[in-house]
C-alpha positions as a Markdown table, in Angstrom:
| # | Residue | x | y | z |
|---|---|---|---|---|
| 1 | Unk | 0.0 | 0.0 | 0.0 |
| 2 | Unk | 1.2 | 3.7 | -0.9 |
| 3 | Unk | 0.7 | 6.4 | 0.8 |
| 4 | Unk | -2.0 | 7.2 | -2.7 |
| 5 | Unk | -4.0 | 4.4 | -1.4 |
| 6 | Unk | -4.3 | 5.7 | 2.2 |
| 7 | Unk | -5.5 | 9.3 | 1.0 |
| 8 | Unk | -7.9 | 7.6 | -0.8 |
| 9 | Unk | -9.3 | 5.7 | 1.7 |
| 10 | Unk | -9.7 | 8.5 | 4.2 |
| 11 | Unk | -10.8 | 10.4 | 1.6 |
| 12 | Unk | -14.0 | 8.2 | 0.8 |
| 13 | Unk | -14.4 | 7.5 | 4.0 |
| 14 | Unk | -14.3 | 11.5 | 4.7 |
| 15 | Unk | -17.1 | 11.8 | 1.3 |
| 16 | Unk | -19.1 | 9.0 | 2.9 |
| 17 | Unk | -19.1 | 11.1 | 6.5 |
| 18 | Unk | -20.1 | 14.0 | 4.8 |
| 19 | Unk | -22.6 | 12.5 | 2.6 |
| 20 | Unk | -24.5 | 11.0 | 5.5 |
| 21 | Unk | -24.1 | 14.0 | 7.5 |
| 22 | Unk | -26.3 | 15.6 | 4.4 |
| 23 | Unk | -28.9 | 13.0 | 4.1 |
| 24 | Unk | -29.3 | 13.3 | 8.0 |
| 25 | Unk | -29.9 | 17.1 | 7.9 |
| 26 | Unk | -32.6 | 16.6 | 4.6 |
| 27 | Unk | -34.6 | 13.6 | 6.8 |
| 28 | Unk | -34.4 | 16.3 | 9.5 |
| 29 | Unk | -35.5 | 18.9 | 7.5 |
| 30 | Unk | -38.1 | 17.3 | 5.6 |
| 31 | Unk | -39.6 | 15.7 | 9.3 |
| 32 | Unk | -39.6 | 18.7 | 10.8 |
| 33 | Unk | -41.7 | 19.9 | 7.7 |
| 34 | Unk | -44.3 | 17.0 | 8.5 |
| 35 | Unk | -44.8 | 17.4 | 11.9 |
| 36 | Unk | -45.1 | 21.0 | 11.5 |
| 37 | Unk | -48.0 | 19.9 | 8.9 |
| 38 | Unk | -49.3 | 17.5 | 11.6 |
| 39 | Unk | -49.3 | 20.2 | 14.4 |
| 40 | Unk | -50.9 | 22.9 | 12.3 |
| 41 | Unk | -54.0 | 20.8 | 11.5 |
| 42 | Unk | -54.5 | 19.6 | 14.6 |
| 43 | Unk | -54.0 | 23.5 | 15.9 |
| 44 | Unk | -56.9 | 24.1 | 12.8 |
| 45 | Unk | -59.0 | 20.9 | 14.2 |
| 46 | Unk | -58.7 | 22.3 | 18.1 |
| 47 | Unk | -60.0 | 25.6 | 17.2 |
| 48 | Unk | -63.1 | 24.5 | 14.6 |
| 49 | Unk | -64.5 | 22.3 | 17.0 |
| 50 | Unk | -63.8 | 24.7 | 20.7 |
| 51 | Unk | -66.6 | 25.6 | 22.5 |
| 52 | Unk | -67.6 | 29.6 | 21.3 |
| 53 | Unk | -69.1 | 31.8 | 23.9 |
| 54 | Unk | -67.1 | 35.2 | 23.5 |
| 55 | Unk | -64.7 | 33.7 | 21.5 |
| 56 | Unk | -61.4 | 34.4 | 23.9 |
| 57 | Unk | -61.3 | 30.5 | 24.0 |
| 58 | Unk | -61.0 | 29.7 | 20.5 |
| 59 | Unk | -58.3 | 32.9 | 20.1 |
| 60 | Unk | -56.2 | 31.3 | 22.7 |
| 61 | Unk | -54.9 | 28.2 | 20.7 |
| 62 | Unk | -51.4 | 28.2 | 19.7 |
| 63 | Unk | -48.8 | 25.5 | 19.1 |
| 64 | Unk | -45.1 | 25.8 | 20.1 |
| 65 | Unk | -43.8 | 24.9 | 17.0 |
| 66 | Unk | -41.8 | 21.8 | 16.0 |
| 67 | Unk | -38.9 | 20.7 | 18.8 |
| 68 | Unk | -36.1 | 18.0 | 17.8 |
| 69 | Unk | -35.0 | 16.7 | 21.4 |
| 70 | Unk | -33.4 | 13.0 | 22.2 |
| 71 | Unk | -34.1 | 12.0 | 18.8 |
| 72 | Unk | -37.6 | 12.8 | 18.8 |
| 73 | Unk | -40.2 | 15.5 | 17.2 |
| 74 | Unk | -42.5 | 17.1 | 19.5 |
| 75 | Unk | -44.7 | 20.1 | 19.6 |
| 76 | Unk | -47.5 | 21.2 | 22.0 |
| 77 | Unk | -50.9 | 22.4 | 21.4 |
| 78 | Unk | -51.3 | 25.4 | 24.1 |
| 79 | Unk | -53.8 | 27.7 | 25.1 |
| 80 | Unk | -53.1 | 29.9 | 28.1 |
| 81 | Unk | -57.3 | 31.1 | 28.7 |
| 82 | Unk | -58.0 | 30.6 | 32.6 |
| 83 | Unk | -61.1 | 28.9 | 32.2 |
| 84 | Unk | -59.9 | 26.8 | 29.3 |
| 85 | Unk | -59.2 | 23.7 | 31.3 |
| 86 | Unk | -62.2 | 23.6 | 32.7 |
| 87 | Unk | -64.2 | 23.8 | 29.8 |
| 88 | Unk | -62.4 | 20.8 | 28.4 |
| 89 | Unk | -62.6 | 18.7 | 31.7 |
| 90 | Unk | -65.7 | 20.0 | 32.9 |
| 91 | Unk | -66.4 | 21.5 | 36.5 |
| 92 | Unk | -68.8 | 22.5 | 39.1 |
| 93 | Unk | -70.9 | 25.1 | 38.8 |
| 94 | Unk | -72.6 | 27.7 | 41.1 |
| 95 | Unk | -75.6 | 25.3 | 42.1 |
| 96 | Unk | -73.7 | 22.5 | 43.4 |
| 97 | Unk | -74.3 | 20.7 | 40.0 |
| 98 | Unk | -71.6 | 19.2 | 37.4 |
| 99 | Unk | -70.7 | 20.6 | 33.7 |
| 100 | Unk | -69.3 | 17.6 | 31.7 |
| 101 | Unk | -66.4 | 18.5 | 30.0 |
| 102 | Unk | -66.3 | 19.3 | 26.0 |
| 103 | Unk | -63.0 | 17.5 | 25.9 |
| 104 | Unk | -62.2 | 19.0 | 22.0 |
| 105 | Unk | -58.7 | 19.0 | 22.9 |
| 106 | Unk | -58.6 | 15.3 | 23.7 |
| 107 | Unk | -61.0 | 14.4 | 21.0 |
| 108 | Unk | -58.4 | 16.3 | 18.5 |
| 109 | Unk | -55.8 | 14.4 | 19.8 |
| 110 | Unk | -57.4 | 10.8 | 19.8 |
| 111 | Unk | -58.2 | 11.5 | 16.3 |
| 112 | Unk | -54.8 | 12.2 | 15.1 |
| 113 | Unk | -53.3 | 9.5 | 16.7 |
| 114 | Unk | -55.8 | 7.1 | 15.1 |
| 115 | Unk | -54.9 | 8.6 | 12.0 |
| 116 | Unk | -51.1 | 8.2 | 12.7 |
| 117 | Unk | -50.7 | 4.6 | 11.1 |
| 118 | Unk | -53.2 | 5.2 | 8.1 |
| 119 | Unk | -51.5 | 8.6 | 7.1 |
| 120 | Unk | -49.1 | 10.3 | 8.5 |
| 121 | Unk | -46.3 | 7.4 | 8.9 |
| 122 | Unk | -46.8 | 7.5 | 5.2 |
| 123 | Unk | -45.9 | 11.1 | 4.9 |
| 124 | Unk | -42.9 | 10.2 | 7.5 |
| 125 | Unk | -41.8 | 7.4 | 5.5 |
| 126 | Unk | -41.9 | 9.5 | 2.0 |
| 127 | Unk | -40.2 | 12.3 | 4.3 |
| 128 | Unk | -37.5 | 9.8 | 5.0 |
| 129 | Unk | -37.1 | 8.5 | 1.2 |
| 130 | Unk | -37.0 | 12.1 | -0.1 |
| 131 | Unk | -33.5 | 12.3 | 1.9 |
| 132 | Unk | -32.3 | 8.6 | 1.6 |
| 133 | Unk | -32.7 | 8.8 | -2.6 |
């Protein structure tokens, strides 16, 4: 072996680094653009189907935006209204009596996640090949 052979070996193995470092940051990218997707329809879903008595409720919704932490993708659904929680939980009211909760936060989120298999690991996977080819 000449010293040719040896910069050539730590050369591709320097091209393959790279090119894997690249294909990591596209599957990242492309992700991050899916769950975004994900978290702004459910933010959509969340508000349509919110309780409207003034309206401050439904105006409250927001979501944090797309976190990569620990090799995972997270975001929140957040809305900062007092009353909010109990209006999706329910409560007590005035005369001793019990409000059931509307619960359109955790209906929202039941429904994506039955969704989760059917569609969106599609759109994940197809994220994932878009970076891979």
């Amino acid at each position: 072996m000449n010293l040719g052979d040896v910069e050539s070996v730590v050369f591709e193995d320097y091209a393959k680094y790279v090119n894997d470092r690249v294909k990591a940051k596209i599957a990242s990218k492309n992700i991050t653009r899916e769950v975004n997707t994900m978290s702004q329809a459910m933010l959509g879903d969340v508000i349509k189907v919110t309780n409207v008595d003034t309206g401050t409720l439904r105006r409250g919704w927001r979501s944090s935006g797309v976190k990569y932490a620990a090799s995972t993708f997270s975001f929140s659904l957040e809305n900062n209204v007092e009353y909010g929680f109990y209006v999706e939980n329910g409560h007590r009211n005035k005369g001793g009596g019990w409000v059931e909760g509307s619960f359109f936060l955790k209906d929202t989120v039941l429904k994506y996640k039955k969704d989760l298999n059917s569609v969106w690991k599609q759109r994940f996977t197809e994220a994932l090949r878009e970076a891979i080819e």
